[in-house]
N, CA, C and O of each residue as an XYZ file, in Angstrom:
256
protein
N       8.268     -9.977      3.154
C       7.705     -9.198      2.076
C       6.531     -8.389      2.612
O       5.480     -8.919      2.974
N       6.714     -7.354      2.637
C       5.610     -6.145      2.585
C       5.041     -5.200      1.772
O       5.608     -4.125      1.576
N       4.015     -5.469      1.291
C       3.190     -4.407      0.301
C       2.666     -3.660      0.832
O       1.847     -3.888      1.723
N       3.113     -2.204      0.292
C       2.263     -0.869      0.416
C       1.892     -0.265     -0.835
O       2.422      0.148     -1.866
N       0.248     -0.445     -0.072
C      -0.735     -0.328     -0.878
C      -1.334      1.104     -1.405
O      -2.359      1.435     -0.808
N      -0.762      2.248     -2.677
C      -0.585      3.177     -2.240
C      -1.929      4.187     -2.730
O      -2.031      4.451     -3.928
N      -2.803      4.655     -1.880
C      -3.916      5.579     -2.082
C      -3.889      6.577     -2.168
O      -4.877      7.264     -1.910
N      -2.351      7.251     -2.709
C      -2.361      8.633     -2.749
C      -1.164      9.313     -1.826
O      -0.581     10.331     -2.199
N      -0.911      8.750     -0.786
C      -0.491      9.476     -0.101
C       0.484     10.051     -0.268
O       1.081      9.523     -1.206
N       1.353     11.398      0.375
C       2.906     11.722     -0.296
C       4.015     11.052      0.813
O       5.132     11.522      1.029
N       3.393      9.742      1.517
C       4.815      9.410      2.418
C       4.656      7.920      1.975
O       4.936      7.046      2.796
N       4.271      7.615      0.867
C       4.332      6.318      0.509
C       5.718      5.298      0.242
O       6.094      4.210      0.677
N       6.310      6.469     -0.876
C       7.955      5.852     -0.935
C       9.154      5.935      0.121
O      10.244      5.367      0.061
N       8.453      7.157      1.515
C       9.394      7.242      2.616
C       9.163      5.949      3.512
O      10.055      5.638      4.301
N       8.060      5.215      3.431
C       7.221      4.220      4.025
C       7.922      3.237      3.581
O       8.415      2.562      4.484
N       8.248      2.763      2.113
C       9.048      1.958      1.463
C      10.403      1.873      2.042
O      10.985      0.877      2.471
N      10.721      2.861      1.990
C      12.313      3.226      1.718
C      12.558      2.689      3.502
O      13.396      1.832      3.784
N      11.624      3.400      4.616
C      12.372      3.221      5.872
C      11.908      1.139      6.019
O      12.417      0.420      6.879
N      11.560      0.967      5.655
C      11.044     -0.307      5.721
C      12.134     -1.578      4.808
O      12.143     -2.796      4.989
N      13.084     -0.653      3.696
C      13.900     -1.428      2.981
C      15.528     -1.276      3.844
O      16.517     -1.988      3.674
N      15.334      0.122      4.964
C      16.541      0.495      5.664
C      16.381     -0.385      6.812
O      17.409     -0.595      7.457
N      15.303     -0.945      7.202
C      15.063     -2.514      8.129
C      15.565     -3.719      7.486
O      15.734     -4.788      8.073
N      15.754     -3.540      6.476
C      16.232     -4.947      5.559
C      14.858     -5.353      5.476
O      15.041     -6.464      4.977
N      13.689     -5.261      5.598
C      12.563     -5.795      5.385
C      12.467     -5.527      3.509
O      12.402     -4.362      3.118
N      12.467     -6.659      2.492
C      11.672     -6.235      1.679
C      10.228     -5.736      1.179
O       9.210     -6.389      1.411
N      10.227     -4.439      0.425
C       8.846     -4.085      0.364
C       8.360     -3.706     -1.515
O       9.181     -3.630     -2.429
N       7.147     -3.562     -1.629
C       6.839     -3.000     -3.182
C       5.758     -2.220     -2.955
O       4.872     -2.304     -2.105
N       5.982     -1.322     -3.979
C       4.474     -0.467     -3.488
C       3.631     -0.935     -4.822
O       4.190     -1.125     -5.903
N       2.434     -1.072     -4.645
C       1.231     -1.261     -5.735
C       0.796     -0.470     -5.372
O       1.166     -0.002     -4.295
N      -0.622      0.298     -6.388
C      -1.243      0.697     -6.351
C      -2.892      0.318     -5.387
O      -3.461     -0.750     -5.164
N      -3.221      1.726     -5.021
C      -4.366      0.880     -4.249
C      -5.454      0.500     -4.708
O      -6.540      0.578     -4.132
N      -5.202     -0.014     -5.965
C      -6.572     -0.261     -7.184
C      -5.960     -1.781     -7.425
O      -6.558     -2.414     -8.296
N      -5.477     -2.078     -7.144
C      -4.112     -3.364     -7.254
C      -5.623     -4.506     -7.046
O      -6.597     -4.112     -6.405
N      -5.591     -5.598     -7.551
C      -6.594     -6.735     -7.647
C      -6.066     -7.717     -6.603
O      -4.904     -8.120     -6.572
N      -7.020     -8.057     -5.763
C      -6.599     -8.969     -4.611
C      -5.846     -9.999     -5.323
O      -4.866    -10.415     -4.705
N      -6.099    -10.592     -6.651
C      -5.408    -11.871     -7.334
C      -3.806    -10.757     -7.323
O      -2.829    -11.280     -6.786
N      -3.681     -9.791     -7.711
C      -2.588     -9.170     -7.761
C      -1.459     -9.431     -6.655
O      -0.331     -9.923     -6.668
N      -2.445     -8.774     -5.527
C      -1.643     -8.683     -4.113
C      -1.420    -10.313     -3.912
O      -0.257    -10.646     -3.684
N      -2.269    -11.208     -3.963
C      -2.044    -12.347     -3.613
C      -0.591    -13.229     -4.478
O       0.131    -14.093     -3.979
N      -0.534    -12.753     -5.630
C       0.184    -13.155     -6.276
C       1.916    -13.321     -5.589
O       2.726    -14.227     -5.781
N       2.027    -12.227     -4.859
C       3.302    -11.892     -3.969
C       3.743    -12.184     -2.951
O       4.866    -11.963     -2.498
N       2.725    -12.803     -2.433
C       2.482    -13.427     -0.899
C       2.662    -12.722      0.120
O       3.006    -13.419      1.074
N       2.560    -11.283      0.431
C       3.050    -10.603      1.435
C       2.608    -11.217      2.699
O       1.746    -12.050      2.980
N       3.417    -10.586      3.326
C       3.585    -11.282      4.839
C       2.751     -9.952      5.875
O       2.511     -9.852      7.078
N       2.532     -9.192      4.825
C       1.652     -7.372      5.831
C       1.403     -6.865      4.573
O       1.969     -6.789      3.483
N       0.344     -6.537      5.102
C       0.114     -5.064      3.998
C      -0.033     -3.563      4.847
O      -0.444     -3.465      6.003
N       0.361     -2.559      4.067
C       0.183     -1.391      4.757
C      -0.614     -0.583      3.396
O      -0.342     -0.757      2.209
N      -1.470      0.166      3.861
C      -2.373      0.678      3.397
C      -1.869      2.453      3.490
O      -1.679      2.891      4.625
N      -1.676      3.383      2.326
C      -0.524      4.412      2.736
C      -1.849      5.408      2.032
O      -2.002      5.598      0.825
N      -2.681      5.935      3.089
C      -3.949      6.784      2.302
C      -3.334      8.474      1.636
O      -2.388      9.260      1.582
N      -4.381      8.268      1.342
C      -4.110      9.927      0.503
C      -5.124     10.755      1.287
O      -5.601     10.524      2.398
N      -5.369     11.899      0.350
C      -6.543     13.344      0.943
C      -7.728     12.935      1.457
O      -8.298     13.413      2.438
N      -8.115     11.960      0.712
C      -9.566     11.623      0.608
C     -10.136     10.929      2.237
O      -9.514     10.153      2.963
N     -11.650     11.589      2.475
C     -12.132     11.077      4.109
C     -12.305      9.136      3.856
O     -12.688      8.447      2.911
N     -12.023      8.967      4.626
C     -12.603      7.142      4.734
C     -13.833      7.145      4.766
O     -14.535      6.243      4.311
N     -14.370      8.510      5.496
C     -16.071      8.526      5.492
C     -16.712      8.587      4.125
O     -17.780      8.046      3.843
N     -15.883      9.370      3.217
C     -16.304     10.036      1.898
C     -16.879      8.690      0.984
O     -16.140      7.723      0.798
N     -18.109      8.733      0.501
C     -18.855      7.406     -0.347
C     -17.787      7.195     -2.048
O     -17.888      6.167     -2.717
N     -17.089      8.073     -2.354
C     -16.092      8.164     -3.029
C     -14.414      7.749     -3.173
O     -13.608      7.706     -4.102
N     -14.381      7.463     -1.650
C     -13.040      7.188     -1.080
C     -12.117      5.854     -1.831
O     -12.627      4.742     -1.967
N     -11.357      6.023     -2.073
C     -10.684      4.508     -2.635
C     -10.945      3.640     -2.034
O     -11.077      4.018     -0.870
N     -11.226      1.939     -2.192
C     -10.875      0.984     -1.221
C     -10.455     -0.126     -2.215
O     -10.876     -0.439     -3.328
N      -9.365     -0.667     -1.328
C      -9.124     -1.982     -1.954
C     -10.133     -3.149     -2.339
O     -11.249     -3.409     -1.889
N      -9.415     -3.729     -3.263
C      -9.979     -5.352     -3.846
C     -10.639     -5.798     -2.727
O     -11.180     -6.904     -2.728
């Protein structure tokens, strides 16, 4: 099980999709998703799928 965690980005569901063509199961949440959330699923990875925004930017999304 792999969650991608999604911040926007526009290759989030190609991220999914090549990852479900591995036979790997995956789900995408949102990247506002509550660590009790993510935990709830037990993933085995998380991938973090960013959007526009700088990591530097004091505004930037970040996870739980």
């Amino acid at each position: 099980m792999v969650l991608v965690l999604d911040f926007g980005s526009q290759y989030t569901r190609l991220i999914a999709r090549r990852l479900r063509e591995l036979r790997v199961f995956s789900l995408i949440l949102p990247g506002r998703a509550s660590l009790e959330e993510i935990l709830k699923h037990k993933p085995q990875a998380l991938i973090l799928s960013g959007g526009p925004n700088s990591v530097f930017d004091p505004d930037a999304p970040r996870p739980d």
